[in-house]
C-alpha positions in Angstrom: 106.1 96.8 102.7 104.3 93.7 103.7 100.4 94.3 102.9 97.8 94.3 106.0 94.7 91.6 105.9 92.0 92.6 103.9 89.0 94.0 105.9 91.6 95.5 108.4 92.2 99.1 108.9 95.4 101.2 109.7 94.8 102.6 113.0 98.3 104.2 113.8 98.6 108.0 114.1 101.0 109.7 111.3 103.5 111.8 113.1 102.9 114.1 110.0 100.3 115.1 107.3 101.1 116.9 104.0 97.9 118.4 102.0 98.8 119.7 98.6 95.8 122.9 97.9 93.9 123.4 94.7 91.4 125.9 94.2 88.7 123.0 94.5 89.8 121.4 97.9 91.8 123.9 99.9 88.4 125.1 101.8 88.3 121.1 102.8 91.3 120.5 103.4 91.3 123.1 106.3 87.6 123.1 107.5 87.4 118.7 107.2 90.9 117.3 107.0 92.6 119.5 109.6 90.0 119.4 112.1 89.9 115.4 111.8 93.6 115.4 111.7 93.8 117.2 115.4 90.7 114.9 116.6 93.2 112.0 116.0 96.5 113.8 117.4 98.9 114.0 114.6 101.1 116.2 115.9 102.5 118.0 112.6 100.8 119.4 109.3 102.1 120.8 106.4 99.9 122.8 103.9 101.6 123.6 100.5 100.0 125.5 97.9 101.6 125.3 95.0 99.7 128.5 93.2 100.8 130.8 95.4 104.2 129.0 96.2 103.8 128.8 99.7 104.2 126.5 103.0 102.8 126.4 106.0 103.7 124.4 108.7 101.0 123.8 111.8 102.0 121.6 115.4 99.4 120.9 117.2 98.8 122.2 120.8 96.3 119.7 123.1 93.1 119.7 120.6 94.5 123.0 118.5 96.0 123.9 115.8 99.3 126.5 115.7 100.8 128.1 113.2 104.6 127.2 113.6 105.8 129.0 110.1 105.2 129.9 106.8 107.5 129.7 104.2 107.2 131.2 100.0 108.6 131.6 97.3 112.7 129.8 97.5 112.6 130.2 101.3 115.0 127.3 102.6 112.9 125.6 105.3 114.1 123.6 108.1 110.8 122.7 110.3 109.9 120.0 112.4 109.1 117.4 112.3 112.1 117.4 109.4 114.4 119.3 111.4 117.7 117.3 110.0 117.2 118.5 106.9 117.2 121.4 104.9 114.6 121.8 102.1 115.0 124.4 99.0 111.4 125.1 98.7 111.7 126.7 95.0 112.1 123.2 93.8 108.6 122.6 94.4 107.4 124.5 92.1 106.7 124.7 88.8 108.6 127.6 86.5 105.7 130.7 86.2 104.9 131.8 82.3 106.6 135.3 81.2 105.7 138.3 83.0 103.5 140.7 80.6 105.3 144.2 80.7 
């Protein structure tokens, strides 16, 4: 991928947005980031938390966020804006410890 000039920014819109949640910047990541991300019209946003092994999956709507799906656990997702594929969401995640009986 060639490099842009220094001193230049990036001004083209992503058709999509991925935020991976921690504990310590989930509560940004949707009060901040999503809000800026409408403001600028990308039109789809995924939020994955890995913790509680889920994904959800936004479009937006004029200025508004909607919640398209959700997905957990080793759902098989097919969502836009990846509609011509099929994604096996239990290989994002990492294996839990053992259960205590």
């Amino acid at each position: 991928m060639p490099y842009p000039p220094e001193g230049h920014r990036i001004e083209t819109v992503p058709d999509w947005i991925c935020e991976i949640l921690s504990p310590s910047t989930a509560s940004k990541d949707r009060k901040v980031k999503m809000p800026l991300y409408a403001r600028y019209g990308v039109p789809h946003a995924w939020l994955i938390n890995p913790g509680k092994q889920i994904l959800e999956i936004y479009r937006l709507d004029d200025d508004t966020w909607m919640k398209n799906n959700f997905f957990s656990g080793t759902d098989q997702v097919i969502a836009p804006p990846f509609e011509a594929i099929r994604i096996d969401l239990g290989r994002f995640w990492l294996p839990r410890g053992p259960v205590a009986v």
